[in-house]
C-alpha positions in Angstrom: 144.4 -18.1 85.2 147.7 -15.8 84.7 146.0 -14.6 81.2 142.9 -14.0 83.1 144.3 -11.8 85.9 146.2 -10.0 83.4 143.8 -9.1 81.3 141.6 -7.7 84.7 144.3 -5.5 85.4 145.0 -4.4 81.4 140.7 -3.4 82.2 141.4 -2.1 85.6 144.4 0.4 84.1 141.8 1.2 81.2 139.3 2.0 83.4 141.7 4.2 85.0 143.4 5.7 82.1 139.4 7.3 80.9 139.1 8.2 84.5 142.3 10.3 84.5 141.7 11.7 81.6 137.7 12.4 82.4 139.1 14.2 85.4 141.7 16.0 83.4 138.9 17.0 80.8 136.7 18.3 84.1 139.5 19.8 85.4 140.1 21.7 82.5 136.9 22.6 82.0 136.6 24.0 85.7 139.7 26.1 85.6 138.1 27.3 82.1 134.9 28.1 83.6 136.5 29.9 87.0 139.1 31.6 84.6 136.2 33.2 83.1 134.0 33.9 85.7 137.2 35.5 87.8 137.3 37.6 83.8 134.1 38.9 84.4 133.6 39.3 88.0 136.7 41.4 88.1 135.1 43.7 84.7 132.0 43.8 86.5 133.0 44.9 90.0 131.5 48.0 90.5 134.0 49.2 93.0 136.6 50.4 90.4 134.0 52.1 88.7 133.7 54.0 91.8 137.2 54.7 92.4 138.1 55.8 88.5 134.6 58.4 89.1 136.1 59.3 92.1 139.8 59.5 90.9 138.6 61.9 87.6 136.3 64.2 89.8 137.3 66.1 92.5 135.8 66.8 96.1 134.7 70.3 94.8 133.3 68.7 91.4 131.3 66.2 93.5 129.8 68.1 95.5 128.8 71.3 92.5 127.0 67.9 91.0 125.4 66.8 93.8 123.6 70.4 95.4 122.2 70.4 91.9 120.2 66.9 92.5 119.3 67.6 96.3 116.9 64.7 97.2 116.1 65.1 100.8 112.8 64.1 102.5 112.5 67.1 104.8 109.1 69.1 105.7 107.7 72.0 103.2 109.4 74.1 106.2 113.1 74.1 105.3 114.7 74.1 101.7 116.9 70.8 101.0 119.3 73.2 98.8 119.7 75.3 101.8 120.1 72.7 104.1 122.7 70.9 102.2 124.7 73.9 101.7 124.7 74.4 105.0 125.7 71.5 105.6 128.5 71.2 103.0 129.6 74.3 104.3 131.5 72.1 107.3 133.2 70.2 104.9 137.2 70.5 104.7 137.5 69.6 100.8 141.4 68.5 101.0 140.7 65.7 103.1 140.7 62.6 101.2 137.8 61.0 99.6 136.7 57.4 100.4 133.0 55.7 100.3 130.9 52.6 101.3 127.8 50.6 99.6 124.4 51.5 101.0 123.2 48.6 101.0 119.5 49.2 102.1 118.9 51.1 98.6 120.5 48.9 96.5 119.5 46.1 94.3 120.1 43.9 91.1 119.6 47.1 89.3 121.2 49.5 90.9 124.1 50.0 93.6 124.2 52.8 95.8 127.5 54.1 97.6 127.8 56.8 100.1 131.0 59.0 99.3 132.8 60.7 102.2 135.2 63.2 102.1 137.4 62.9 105.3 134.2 61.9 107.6 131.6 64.1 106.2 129.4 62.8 103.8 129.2 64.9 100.4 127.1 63.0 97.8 125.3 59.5 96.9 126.8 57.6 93.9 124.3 55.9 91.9 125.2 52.8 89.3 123.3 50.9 86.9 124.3 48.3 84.4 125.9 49.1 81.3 125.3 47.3 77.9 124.9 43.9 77.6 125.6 41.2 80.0 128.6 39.3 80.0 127.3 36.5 81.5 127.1 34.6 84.8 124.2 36.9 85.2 126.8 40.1 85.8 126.6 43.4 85.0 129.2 45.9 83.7 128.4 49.0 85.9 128.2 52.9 85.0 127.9 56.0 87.4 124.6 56.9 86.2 123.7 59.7 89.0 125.4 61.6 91.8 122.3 62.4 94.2 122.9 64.7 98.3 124.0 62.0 100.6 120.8 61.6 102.9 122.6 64.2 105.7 119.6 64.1 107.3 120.7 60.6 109.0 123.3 62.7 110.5 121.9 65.7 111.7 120.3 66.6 114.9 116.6 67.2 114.3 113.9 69.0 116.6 110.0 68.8 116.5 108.5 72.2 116.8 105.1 72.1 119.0 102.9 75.9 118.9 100.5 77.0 120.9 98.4 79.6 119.5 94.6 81.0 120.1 92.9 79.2 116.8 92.3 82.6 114.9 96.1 83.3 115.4 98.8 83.8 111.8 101.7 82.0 112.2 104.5 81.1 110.2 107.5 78.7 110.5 110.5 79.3 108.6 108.7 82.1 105.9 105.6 79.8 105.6 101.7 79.8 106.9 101.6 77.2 109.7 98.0 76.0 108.4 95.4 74.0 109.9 96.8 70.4 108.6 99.3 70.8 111.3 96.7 70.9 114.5 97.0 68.6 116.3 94.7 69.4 119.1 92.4 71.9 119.2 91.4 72.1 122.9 95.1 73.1 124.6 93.2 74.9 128.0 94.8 78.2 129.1 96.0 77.9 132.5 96.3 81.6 133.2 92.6 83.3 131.6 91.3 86.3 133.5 88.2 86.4 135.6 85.8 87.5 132.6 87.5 85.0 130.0 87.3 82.1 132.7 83.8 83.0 132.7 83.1 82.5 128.9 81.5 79.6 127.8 83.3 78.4 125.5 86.3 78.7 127.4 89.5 80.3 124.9 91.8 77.5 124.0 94.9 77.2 122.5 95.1 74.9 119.7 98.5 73.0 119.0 100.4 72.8 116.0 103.2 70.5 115.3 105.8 69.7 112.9 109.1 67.7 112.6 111.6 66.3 112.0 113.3 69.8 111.4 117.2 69.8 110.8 118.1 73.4 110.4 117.3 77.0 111.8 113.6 77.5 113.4 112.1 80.8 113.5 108.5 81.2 114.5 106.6 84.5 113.7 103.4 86.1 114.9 100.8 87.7 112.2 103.0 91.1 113.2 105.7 89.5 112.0 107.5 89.5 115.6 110.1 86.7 115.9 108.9 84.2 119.0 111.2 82.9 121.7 110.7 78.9 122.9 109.6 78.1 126.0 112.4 76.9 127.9 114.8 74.5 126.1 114.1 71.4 124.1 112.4 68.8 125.8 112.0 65.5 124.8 113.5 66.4 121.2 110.3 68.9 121.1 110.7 73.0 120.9 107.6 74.6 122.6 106.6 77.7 121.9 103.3 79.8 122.6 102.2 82.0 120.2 99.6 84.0 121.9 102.0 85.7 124.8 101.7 89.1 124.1 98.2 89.5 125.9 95.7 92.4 125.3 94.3 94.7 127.1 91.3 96.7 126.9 90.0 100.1 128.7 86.9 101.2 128.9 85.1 104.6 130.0 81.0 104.7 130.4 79.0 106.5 132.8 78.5 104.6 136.1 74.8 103.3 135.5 75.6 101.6 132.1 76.1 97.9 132.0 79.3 97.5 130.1 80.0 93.4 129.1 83.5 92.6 127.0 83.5 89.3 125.1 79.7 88.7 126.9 80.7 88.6 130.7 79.2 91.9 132.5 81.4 93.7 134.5 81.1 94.4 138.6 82.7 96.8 140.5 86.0 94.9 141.0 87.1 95.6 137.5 86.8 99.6 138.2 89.7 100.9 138.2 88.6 104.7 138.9 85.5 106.4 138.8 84.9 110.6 139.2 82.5 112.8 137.8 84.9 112.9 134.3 83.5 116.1 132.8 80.9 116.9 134.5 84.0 117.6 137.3 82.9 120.7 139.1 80.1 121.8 137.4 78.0 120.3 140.4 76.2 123.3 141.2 74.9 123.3 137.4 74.3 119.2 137.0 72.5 118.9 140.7 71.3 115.9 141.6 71.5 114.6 138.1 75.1 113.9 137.9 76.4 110.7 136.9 80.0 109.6 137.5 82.2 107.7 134.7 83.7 104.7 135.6 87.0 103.5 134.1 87.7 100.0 133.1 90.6 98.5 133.2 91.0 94.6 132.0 94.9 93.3 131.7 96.0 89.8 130.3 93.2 89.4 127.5 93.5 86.2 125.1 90.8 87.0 123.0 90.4 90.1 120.9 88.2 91.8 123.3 84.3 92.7 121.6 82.7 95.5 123.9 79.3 95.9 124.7 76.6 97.8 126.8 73.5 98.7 127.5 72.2 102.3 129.0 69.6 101.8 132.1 66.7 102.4 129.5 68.0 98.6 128.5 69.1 100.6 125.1 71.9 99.3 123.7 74.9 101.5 123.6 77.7 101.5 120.4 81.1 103.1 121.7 84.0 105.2 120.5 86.4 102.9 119.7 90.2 104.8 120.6 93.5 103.9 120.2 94.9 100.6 121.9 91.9 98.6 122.6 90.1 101.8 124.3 86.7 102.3 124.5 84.6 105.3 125.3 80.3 105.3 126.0 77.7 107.8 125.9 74.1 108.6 126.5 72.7 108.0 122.8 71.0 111.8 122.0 67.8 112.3 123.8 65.1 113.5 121.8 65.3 117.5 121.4 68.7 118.3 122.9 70.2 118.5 119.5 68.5 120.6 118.3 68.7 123.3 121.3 73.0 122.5 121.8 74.1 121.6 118.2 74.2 125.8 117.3 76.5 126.3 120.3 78.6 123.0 120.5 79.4 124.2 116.6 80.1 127.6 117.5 83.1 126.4 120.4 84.3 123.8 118.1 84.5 126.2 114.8 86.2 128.8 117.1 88.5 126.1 119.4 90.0 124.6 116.0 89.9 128.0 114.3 92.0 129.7 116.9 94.6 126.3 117.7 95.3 126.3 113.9 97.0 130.2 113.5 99.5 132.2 115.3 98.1 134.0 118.0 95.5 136.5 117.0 93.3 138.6 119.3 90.0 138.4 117.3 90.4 134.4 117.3 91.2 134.4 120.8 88.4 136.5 122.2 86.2 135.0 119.9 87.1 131.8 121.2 86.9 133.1 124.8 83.3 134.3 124.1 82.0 131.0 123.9 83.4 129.3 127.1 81.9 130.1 130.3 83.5 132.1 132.3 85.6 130.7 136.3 85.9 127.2 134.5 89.6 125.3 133.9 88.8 125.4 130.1 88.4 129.5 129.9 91.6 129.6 132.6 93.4 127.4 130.1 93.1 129.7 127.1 93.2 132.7 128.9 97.2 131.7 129.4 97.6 130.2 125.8 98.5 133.4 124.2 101.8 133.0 124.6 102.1 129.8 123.1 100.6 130.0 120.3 102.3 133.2 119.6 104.8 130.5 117.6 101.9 128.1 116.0 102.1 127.5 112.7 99.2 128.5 110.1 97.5 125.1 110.0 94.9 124.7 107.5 92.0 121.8 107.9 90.4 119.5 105.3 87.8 117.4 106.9 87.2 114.2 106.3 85.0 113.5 109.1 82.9 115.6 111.1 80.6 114.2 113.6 78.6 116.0 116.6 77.1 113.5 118.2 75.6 111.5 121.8 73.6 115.1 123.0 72.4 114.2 126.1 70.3 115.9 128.6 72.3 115.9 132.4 70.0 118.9 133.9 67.9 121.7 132.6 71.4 123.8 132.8 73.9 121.1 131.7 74.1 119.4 128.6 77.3 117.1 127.2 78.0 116.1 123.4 80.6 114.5 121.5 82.6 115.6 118.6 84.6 113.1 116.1 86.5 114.0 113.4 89.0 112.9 110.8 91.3 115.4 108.9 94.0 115.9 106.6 96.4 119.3 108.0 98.5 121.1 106.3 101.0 123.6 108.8 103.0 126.3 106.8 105.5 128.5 108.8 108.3 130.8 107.4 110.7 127.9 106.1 108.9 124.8 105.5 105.3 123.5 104.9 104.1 119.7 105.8 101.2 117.5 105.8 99.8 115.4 108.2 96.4 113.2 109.1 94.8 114.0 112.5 91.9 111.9 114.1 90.1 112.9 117.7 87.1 112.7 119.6 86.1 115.3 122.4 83.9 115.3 125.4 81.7 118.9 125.8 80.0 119.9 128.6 78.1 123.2 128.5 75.7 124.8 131.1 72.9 127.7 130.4 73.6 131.2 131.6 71.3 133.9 131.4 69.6 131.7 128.1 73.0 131.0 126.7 75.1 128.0 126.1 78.5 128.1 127.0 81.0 125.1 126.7 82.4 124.9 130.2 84.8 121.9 129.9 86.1 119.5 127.5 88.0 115.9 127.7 89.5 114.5 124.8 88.5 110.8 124.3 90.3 109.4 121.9 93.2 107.7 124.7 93.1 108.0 128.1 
């Protein structure tokens, strides 16, 4: 029995002698194994790859590097190089540099580490694996790019919102606001005028928007004018309106014409003033036949303003256009009249420009006399021009244009016309000569005396 229970235990410490040594082996083995994982997790951490890139390149370096890999998602509005610089321009380059994984853009295959200098972000470090692995599925790491930091996470941003009329130029930044950026095309205009309310279609604005914008916002007109927002951001939106600057339009037509802008006919309550225009005090020559001119004044126009109208024969009517949205109508020539006016209105008008282009001379001056009847304003007014135009210059004309036109038929002993005309003047006086391009219009009125036609006043057209 002794031998027995002696021999169990000689098993027993066997069996715990291979057990020891089985664990001894595995133990080995383990510290083996963790002694060379911990080898190649500490060469494959990519963290002192990022502090010896750091430690051999300078804030300054960094930062040259990175503006010339700017990879910022901004709008076709704003230039990432420019906004970065900007950006980089707040940056105090002595203040240390320290950094932190991104871990949203990183994977097996690449790391990604923001880099900071003091708390500004200056650049993105980008690392892929290097060579081969060295096991445990680990990688030995390499800076393989230095991108912007994505500043944009940092940076207040602004959507811009426009409201313009839909035929409008606009810019944003230097560049065409174009249609992709509409977003609704039926903005209504609280403020239109009586005729434009009256339009059918209404004007509208349409809207454009864009964001997220980071840096400067300059909106500009088709002029080129620089537009102010409305008011201050709202809502993280900038509003402006494009189409503030309104127009105007003024328009002179004898009293029985129906005169529409943009197809609304006008009434009375857009008359600003109405007299007998140039026809004014010839009464006793026009009779009963006298028709007064109305003026027209429309204010706060959206639309560019298209001006129409019709004469009481139903005829329709095309007008002297003038400067700043002016407009001018007259009776279209009534059959004959031409021909009996046209010798005298070019008789004044040779002798008017003929005598306004020289120095005072007595021959011009009487001749010019001769041909304006006599107790009216007009043959008062050159009867006291002599002295000045005693220091006119000698002005010689080159026509480009020259149109008599709209002879029309007031009495049997009053007749007006029109005369347009475009021309290149060149003025030479003792010590200098210069050139210059002239355009006008003018209004005649003549009456019949003893069988001749003498211009007895005259209204220039071309602004009033």
């Amino acid at each position: 029995m002794a031998e027995a229970g002696q021999r169990k235990k000689d098993r027993w410490g066997l069996f715990l002698l291979i057990w020891a040594l089985v664990l001894l082996l595995l133990g080995v083995g383990c510290c083996c194994f963790l002694y060379r994982y911990l080898d190649v997790y500490e060469k494959t951490r990519p963290e002192p790859v990022v502090d010896a890139y750091l430690a051999q390149n300078s804030a300054e370096q960094l930062l040259k590097t990175a503006q010339s890999n700017v990879q910022l998602d901004v709008t076709e509005f704003e230039d990432p190089s420019d906004l970065y610089a900007a950006y980089l321009s707040t940056v105090d380059t002595d203040r240390p540099l320290t950094y932190r994984p991104r871990t949203k853009d990183s994977s097996e295959q690449q790391l990604v580490y923001i880099v900071y200098c003091g708390n500004k972000e200056i650049c993105t470090l980008v690392l892929s694996p290097e060579g081969t692995s060295p096991g445990f599925g680990r990688h030995s790491w390499t800076v393989s790019e230095v991108r912007s930091a994505p500043i944009t996470d940092t940076l207040p941003s602004l959507q811009v919102a426009v409201d313009a009329l839909a035929d409008e130029t606009l810019s944003l930044n230097g560049r065409p606001l174009t249609a992709q950026y509409i977003t609704d095309n039926a903005i209504a205009i609280p403020d239109l005028s009586r005729v434009e309310a009256a339009l059918s279609p209404k004007p509208s604005f349409v809207r454009y928007e864009v964001g997220p914008l980071y840096g400067e916002i300059r909106v500009t007109d088709g002029k080129g004018n620089t537009l102010s927002p409305v008011g201050d951001a709202e809502d993280g939106t900038l509003r402006f309106l494009a189409s503030a600057e309104k127009q105007s339009v003024r328009i002179r037509a004898p009293e029985d014409m129906r005169v529409s802008v943009n197809g609304v006919e006008l009434g009375a309550e857009d008359v600003a003033s109405s007299s007998l225009g140039v026809l004014e005090g010839l009464d006793v020559y026009t009779k009963d036949a006298a028709c007064r001119t109305n003026i027209y004044i429309l204010d706060g126009l959206y639309a560019v303003p298209t001006v129409t109208a019709v004469d009481a024969r139903g005829q329709s009517v095309a007008p002297v256009a003038g400067a700043d949205n002016s407009f001018s109508f007259f009776y279209p020539n009534d059959a004959g009249t031409e021909e009996i006016l046209r010798p005298s209105a070019e008789m004044f008008f040779n002798a008017y420009m003929d005598y306004s282009a020289h120095a005072y001379d007595a021959t011009r001056f009487y001749n010019l006399l001769s041909c304006i009847l006599p107790g009216t304003a007009l043959y008062e007014y050159v009867s006291t021009s002599q002295q000045a135009m005693v220091w006119a210059s000698g002005t010689s004309t080159e026509y480009k244009d020259l149109r008599y036109d709209h002879f029309h038929k007031v009495s049997d002993y009053c007749c007006t016309c029109t005369v347009l005309y475009s021309a290149d003047m060149t003025a030479t006086s003792w010590y200098e000569q210069y050139s210059y391009s002239l355009e006008n219009a003018y209004e005649l009125a003549f009456v019949s005396e003893g069988g001749r036609w003498y211009c007895a006043a005259m209204n220039v057209i071309s602004a009033f």
